[in-house]
N, C-alpha and C positions, 0 to 999 in steps of 0.2 A: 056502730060504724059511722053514724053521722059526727058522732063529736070528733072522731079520730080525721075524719076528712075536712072539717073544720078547722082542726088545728095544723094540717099538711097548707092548705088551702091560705091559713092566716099567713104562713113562713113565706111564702111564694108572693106574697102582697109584696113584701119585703126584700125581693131577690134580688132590686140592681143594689143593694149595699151589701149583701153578701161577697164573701172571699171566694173562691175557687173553692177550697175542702167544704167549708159551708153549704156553699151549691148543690156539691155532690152528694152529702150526704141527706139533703132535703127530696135531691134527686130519685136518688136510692130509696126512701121513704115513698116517694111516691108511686114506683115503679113495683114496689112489693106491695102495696097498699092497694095497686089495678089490680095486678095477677090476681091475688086472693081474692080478689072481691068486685071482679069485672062487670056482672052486669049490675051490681049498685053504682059503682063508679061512672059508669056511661050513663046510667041515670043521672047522676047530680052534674056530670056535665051539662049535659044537656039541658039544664036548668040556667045554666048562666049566659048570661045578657053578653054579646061578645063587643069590644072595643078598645081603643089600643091603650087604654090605661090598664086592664084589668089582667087575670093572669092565666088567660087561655093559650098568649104567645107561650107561657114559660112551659107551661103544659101540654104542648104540642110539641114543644123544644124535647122538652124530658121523653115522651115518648116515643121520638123519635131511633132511640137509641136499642129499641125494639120494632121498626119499622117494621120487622112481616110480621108479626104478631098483632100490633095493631091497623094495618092498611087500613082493612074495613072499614072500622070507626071511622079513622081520619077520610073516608070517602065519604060516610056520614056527614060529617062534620062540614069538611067542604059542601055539601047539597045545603046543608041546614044554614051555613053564615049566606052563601049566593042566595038563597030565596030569601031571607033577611034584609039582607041588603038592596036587592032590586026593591021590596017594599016598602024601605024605609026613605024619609025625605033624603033631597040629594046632597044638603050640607054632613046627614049623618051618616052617609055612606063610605068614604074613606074609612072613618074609624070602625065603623060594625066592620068594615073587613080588611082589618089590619090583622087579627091573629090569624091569616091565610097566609100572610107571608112568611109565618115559621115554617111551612110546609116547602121550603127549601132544605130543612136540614132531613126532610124524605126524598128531596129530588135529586139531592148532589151525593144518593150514598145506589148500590145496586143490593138487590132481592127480590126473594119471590115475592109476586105481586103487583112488580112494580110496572109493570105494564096496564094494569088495571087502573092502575091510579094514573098514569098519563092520558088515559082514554077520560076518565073523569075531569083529568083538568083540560083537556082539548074542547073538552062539553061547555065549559065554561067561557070561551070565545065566542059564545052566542050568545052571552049574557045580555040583558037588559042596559047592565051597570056598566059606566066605562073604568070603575073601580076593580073590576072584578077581571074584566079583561085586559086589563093594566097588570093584572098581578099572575093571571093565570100565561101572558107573553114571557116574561120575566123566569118563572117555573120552566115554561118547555125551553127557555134557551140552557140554564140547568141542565135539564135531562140532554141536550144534544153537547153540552161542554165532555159530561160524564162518559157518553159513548157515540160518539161523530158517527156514524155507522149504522149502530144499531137504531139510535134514533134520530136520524136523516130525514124523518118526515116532521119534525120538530121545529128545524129548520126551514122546511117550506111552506107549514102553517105561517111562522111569523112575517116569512115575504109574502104572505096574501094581504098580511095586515100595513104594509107600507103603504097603502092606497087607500086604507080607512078615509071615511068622510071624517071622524071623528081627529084633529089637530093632534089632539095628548097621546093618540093610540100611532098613529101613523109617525110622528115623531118616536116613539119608543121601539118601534119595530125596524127604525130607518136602526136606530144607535144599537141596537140588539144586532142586527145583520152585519153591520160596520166591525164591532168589537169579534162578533163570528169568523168573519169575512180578514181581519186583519192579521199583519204575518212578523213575523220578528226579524226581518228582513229592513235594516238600518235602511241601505240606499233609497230603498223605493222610498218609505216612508220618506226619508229626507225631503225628495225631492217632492211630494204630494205636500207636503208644508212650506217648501217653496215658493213652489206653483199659486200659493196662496195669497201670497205675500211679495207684493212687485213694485218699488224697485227695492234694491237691496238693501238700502240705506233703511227703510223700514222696516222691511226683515230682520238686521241685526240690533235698530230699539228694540222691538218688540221682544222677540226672541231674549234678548236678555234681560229685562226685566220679567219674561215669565222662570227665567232660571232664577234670577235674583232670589223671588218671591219665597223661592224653597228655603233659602239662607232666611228670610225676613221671617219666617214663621219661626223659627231656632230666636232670635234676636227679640220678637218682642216678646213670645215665651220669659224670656229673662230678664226683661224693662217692666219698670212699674208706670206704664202710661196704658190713656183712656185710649179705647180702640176709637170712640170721635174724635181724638189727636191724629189717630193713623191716617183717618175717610179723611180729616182736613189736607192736612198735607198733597196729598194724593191729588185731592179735586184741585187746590188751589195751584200745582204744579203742572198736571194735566190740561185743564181751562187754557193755563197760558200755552203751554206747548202748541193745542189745539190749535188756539187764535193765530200764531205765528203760523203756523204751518197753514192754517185754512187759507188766509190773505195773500199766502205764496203760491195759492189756488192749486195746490194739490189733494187729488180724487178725494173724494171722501170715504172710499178703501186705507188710503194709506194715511187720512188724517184720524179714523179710527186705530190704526194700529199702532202712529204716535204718541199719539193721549195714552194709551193702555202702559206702554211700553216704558214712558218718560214718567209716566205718575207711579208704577211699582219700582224705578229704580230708584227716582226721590224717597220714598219711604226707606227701602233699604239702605241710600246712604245717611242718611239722616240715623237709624237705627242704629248703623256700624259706625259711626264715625264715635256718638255717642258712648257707644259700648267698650269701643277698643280705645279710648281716650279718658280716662277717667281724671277728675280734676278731686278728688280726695280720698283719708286714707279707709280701708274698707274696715266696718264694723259689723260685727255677729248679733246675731237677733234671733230667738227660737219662736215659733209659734204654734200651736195648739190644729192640729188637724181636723176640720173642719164636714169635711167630705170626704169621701171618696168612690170609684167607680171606673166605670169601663168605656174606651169610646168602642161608636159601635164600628163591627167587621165588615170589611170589604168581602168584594165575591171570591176574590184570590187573596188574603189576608188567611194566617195559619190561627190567630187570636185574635181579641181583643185587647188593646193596649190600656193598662189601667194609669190612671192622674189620680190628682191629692188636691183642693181647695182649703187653701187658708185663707184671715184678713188680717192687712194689715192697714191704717191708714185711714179705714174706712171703706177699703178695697177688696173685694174679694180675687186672689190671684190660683189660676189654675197651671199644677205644672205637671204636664205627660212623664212618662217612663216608658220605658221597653218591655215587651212581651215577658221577658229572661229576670226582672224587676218586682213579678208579681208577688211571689212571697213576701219581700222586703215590706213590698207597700203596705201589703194585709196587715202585718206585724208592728207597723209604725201608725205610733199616736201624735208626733213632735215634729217639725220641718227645723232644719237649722240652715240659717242660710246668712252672708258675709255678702255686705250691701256697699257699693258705694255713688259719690253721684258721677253721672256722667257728663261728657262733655257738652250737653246742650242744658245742664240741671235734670235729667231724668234719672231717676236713681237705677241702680243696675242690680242680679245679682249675679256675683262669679264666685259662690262658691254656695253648692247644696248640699245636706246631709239629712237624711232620713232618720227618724230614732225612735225608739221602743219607748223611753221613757225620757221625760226633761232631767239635763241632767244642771 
């Protein structure tokens, strides 16, 4: 049983380069591997040292997928990483209690049990740790997303925590309540972003270089330039914006929201003019797949969006895909992609192709 767990244990070292099918079927291994042989299994868990490189997150993850069957444990577990953590120095405390936050994919689902485990994690707001209480606010807003209702007292734990002495805990409790608290109601919202932002003139910088920015991420995605090309830009557009506007002695409200505003629309046009101007003719180039992997999921995100890392130049370029794309990726060893330069000399690409094999 040892070597057998050993070899599930190795796979799992290995799991952000795994494909989906891959995943699953390691998953699956591991999951027939507890049942039959549960209490050796919580034994050699229990042996391992927890922190965020290691593969107690993936292991938690996996089990999850049988949450009433394993609650227990996973209450175990949670007591055993909190008393770890509160003991350990404060720089190692983040990591020893990083695989605690897989213990969402048991928050965000309903069964029996699960009431026991929100009692266990409300216990954990008395922690020692401000790591532990950081992660155990974050869980109970989880369970009160899952049923507004049922647990409504999830809810008022976290507003006791906006008044923490503690800056990190009180900040997170404010942004938990806020995101709780908030409604899909266009108007009000508008005007609460408004209200923030006076006079108008700086409202509408601002504001549009944070829409800009959405485009700008699409744009350098597809430019071969260094991201300290991007920070230069910015700063040395921003800087002057700022200056001018400071010495025209306007609040330092709305000279903060010029800099912001005037230095992400510079980058963007800078990117666009580039991109949509090309000054020669485009040539095809293949390259050898380098990486690959997943960014990580949002709390309302349905996946993980997987990218591809090649180099070229000396460069190593990352480039995203869409949820509906995942196959393709797993399947492709080759990036084909048709380059040209742009209108400031930054080379571009406009055309990509995924491929199984060089052809």
């Amino acid at each position: 049983m040892d070597g057998q767990f050993e070899k599930i244990k190795e796979k799992f070292e290995t799991y952000s380069n795994l494909n989906v099918s891959e995943r699953q079927v390691i998953q699956n291994d591991l999951l027939v591997f507890a049942r039959k042989n549960r209490e050796f299994f919580i034994l050699k868990i229990r042996e391992i040292e927890p922190n965020e490189k290691y593969v107690l997150f993936e292991f938690y993850e996996t089990l999850s997928q049988e949450a009433e069957f394993w609650v227990d444990f996973i209450i175990y577990e949670f007591n055993r990483i909190k008393h770890l953590t509160e003991t350990a120095k404060k720089k190692e405390q983040k990591s020893i209690s990083y695989p605690l936050t897989a213990l969402s994919f048991f928050t965000q689902q309903n069964f029996n049990g699960i009431e026991k485990l929100k009692t266990t994690i409300k216990s954990g707001l008395h922690s020692k740790s401000e790591n532990i209480v950081l992660i155990c606010l974050d869980l109970l807003a989880d369970f009160y997303h899952l049923n507004k209702i049922k647990h409504l007292d999830c809810k008022l734990e976290i507003e006791r925590y906006q008044n923490s002495k503690s800056k990190q805990i009180a900040q997170l409790a404010k942004e938990l309540i806020k995101e709780i608290d908030s409604t899909p109601k266009k108007n009000s919202t508008l005007k609460k972003i408004v209200s923030l932002f006076i006079p108008s003139y700086t409202n509408v910088i601002f504001f549009s270089g944070i829409l800009l920015s959405i485009k700008t991420i699409g744009l350098f995605n597809d430019t071969f330039v260094a991201f300290s090309s991007v920070v230069f830009v910015f700063t040395i557009v921003a800087v002057l914006s700022g200056l001018i506007h400071y010495f025209r002695k306007q609040n330092k409200k709305d000279v903060l929201g010029i800099i912001i505003g005037y230095g992400l629309i510079s980058v963007f046009l800078w990117l666009f003019l580039n991109f949509n101007f090309p000054q020669s003719e485009l040539k095809s180039e293949v390259f050898k797949i380098k990486e690959k992997g997943m960014l990580a999921k949002g709390r309302y995100s349905k996946c993980r969006k997987p990218y591809i890392v090649f180099s070229r130049k000396d460069m190593n370029k990352r480039l995203d895909y869409n949820c509906s794309e995942q196959e393709l990726v797993d399947k492709s060893n080759f990036i084909k992609i048709e380059t040209a330069n742009g209108l400031f000399g930054l080379e571009i690409i406009k055309q990509k192709e995924l491929m199984e094999n060089e052809k």
